[in-house]
N, C-alpha and C positions, 0 to 999 in steps of 0.2 A: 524540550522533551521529545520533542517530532523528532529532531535527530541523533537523539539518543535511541531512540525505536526502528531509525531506519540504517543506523550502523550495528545494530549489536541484535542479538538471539539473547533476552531475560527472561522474562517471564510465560512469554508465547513469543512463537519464529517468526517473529517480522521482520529481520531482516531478510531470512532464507525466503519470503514470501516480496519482498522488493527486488531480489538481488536481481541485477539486469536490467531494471526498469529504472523510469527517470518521477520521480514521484513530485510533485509541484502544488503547491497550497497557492488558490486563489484570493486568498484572503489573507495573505501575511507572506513574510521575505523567508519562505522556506522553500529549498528541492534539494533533492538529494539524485544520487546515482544518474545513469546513463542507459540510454536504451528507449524501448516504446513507451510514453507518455503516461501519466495517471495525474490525471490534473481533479483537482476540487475543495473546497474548504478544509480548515486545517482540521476538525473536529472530527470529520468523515475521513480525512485520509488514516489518522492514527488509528482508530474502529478499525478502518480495512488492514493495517497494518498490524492488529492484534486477532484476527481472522474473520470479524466481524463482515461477512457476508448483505446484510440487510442496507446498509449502504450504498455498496455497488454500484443502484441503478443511479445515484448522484455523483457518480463520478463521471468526468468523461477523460478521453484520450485511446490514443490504439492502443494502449495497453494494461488496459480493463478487461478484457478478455482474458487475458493471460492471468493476471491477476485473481477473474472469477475460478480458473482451471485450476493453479494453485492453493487459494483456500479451499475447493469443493477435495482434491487430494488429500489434504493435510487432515480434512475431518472424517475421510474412510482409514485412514491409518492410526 
């Protein structure tokens, strides 16, 4: 499922919301894409990858930042 969410735009934009980043579950044999880091369980990755904000602070990697910039975007549009 995690990479069915991190290749495709279905239901909410999570792939548009990955793209460029390297997404990595600490808890299971998942990553996807390339770029700054978003490392953490696989439960909280897909949350962030359906724009689920309230997770965030249990992620780590440089590329949770970016991450945080894009869903806080996605929710003023």
């Amino acid at each position: 499922m995690a990479e069915f969410f991190a290749s495709r735009d279905f239901a909410v934009n999570s792939s548009t919301l990955v793209k460029g980043l390297r997404v990595s579950a600490a808890d299971d044999d998942f990553s996807s894409g390339t770029g700054p880091e978003v490392r953490g369980g696989l439960l909280d990755l897909l949350l962030a990858m359906a724009g689920r904000k309230q997770v965030l602070p249990r992620l780590e990697g440089s590329g949770v930042e970016e991450l945080d910039r894009r869903i806080a975007a996605q929710v003023r549009t």
